[in-house]
C-alpha positions as CSV (number, residue, x, y, z in Angstrom):
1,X,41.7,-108.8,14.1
2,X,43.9,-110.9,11.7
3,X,41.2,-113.5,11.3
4,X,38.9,-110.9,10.6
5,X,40.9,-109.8,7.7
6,X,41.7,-112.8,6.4
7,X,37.8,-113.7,6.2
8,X,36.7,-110.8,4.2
9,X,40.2,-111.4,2.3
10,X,38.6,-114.4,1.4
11,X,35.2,-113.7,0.9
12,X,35.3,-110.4,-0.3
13,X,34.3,-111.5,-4.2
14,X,31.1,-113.4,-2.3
15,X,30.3,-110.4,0.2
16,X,30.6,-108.0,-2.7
17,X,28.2,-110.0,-5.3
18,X,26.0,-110.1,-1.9
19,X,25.6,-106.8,-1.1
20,X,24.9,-105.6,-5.3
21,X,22.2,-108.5,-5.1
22,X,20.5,-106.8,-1.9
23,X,21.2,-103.4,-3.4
24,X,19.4,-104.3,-6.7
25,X,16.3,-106.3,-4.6
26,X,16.0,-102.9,-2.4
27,X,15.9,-100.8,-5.5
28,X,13.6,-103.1,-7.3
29,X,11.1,-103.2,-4.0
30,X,11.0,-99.8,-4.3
31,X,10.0,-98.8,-7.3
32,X,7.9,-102.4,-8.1
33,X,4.7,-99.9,-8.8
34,X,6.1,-97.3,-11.1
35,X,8.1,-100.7,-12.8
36,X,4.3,-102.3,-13.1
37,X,2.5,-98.9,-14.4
38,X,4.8,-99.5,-17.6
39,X,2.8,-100.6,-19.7
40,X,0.3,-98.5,-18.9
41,X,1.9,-95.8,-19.6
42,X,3.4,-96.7,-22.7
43,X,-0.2,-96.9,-23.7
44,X,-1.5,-93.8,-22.1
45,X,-5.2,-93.3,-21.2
46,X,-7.0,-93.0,-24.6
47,X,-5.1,-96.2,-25.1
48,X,-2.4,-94.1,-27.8
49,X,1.1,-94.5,-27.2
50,X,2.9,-91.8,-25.5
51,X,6.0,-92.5,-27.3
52,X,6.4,-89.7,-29.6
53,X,8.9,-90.9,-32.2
54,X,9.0,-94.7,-32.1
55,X,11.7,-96.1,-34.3
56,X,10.7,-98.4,-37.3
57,X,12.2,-101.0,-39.2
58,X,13.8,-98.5,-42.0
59,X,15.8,-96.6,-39.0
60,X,14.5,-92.8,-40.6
61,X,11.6,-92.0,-37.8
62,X,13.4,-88.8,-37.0
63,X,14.5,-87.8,-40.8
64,X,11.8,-85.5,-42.2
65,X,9.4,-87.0,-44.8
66,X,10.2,-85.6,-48.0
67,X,6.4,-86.3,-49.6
68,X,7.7,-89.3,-50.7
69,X,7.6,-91.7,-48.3
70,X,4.2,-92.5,-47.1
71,X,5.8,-95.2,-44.3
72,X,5.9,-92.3,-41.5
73,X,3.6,-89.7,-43.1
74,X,0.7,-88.4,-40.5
75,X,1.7,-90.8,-38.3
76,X,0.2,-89.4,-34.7
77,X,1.4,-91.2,-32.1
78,X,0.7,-89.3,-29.2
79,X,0.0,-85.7,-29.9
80,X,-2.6,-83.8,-31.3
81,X,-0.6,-81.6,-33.9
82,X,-0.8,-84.1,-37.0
83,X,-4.4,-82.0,-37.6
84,X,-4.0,-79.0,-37.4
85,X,-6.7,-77.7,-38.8
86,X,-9.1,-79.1,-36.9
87,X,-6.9,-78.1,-33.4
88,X,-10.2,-75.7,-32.9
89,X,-12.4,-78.3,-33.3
90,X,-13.9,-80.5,-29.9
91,X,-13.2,-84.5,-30.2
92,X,-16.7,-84.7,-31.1
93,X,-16.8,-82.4,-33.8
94,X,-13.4,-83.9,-35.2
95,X,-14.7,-87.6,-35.4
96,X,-18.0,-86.6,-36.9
97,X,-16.3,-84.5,-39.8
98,X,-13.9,-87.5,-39.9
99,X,-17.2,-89.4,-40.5
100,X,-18.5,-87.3,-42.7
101,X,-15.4,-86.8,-44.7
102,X,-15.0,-91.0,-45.0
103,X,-18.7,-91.6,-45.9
104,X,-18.8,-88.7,-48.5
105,X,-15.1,-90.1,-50.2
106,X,-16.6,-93.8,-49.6
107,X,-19.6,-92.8,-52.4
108,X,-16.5,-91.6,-54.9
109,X,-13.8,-93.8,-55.1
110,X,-12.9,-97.6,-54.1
111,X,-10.8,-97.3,-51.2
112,X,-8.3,-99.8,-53.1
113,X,-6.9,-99.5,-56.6
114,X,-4.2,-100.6,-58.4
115,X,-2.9,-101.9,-55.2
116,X,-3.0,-98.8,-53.5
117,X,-5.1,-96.4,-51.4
118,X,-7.3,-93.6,-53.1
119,X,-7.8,-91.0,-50.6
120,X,-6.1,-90.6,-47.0
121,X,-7.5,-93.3,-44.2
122,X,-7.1,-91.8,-40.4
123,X,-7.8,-95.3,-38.1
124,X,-7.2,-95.7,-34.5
125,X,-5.7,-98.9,-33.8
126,X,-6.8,-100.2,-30.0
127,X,-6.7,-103.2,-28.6
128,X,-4.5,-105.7,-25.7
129,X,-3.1,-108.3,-28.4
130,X,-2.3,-108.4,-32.2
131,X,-5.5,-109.6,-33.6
132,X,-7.6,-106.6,-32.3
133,X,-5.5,-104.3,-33.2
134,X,-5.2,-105.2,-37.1
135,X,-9.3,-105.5,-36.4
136,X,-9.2,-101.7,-36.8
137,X,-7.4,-101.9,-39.9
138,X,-9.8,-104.7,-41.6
139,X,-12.9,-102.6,-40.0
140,X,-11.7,-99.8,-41.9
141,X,-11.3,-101.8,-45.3
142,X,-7.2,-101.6,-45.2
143,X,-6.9,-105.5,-44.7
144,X,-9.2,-108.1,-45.6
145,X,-8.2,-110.2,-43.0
146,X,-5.7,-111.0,-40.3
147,X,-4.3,-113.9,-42.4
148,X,-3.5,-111.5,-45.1
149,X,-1.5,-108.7,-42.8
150,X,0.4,-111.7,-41.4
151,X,1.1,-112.7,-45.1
152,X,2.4,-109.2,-45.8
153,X,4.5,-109.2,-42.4
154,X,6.2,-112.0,-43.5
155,X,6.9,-110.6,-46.9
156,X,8.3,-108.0,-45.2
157,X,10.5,-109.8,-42.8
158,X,8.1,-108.2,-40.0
159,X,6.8,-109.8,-36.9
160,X,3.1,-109.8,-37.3
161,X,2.6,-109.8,-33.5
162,X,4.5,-106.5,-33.2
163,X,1.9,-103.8,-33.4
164,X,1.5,-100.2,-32.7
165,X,-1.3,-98.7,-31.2
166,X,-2.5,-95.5,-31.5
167,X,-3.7,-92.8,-34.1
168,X,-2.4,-93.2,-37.7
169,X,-3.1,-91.6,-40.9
170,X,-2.2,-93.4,-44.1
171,X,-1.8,-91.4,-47.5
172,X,-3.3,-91.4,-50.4
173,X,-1.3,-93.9,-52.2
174,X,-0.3,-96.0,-49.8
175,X,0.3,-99.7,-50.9
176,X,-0.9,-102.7,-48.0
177,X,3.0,-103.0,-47.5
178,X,3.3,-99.3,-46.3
179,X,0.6,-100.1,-43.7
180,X,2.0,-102.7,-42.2
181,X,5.4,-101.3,-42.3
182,X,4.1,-98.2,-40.6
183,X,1.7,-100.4,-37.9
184,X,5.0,-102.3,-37.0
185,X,7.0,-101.7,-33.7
186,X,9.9,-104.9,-33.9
């Protein structure tokens, strides 16, 4: 018995960092789907974030916007409730008064002007890397190209290669710097 004693004596730092590495492998064995649907769900199904608040750079996701601040307004990540009036409204009907409502603004003003946006832009951002996701943006006339968000993002001290997807409605008067700002996860 005293051999026995004096062994784990010994070993017990070993037999200790053993048994938390078997612990942690068990746990890990376990749970290796729901650790691998992640991503996924991060993403949902209509490819929108789940998260509801997601932190930006500035550090005031959960402060209320004051009207001022266009980096956070209408931003929808996740939920429906950012359009409320048209909660009555199927998906259909939505994206084709969304339509109609672009193409009929699109005849009035430039989107762009005096390096900010005329009327509010609703664009959902899809897409499995960087690149495709700013597509939606320069589809929608927001960027001109990838080149120039990546120019802004590092203006900004942003990480170009950190995009949201999802949802987002930029306000009227919205400068390219707000966009990106507001399309920026890092």
């Amino acid at each position: 018995m005293k051999k026995f004693k004096d062994f784990i004596y010994d070993k017990n730092d070993i037999i200790i960092a053993v048994l938390i590495l078997v612990a942690a492998a068990l746990i890990i064995c376990w749970r290796v789907n729901v650790i691998l649907e992640y991503p996924k769900q991060l993403l949902g199904n209509d490819g929108n974030p789940a998260v509801e608040n997601p932190v930006d750079n500035v550090g005031d996701a959960d402060k209320p916007s004051d009207g001022g601040d266009n980096s956070d307004a209408g931003n929808n990540i996740g939920s429906d409730a950012g359009n409320v009036s048209d909660t009555a409204q199927t998906g259909d009907d939505q994206q084709a008064a969304g339509n109609q409502q672009t193409s009929d603004d699109s005849q009035e003003l430039p989107l762009w002007q005096g390096g900010a946006l005329t009327r509010d832009v609703e664009v959902e951002v899809t897409g499995n890397s960087a690149s495709a996701a700013i597509q939606c943006l320069i589809d929608k006339g927001l960027f001109d190209d990838y080149a120039e968000y990546q120019t802004i993002c590092d203006d900004s001290g942003l990480d170009h290669e950190k995009v949201k997807a999802g949802t987002f409605t930029f306000t009227k008067g919205a400068t390219k710097k707000d966009i990106a700002k507001k399309m920026n996860w890092g």
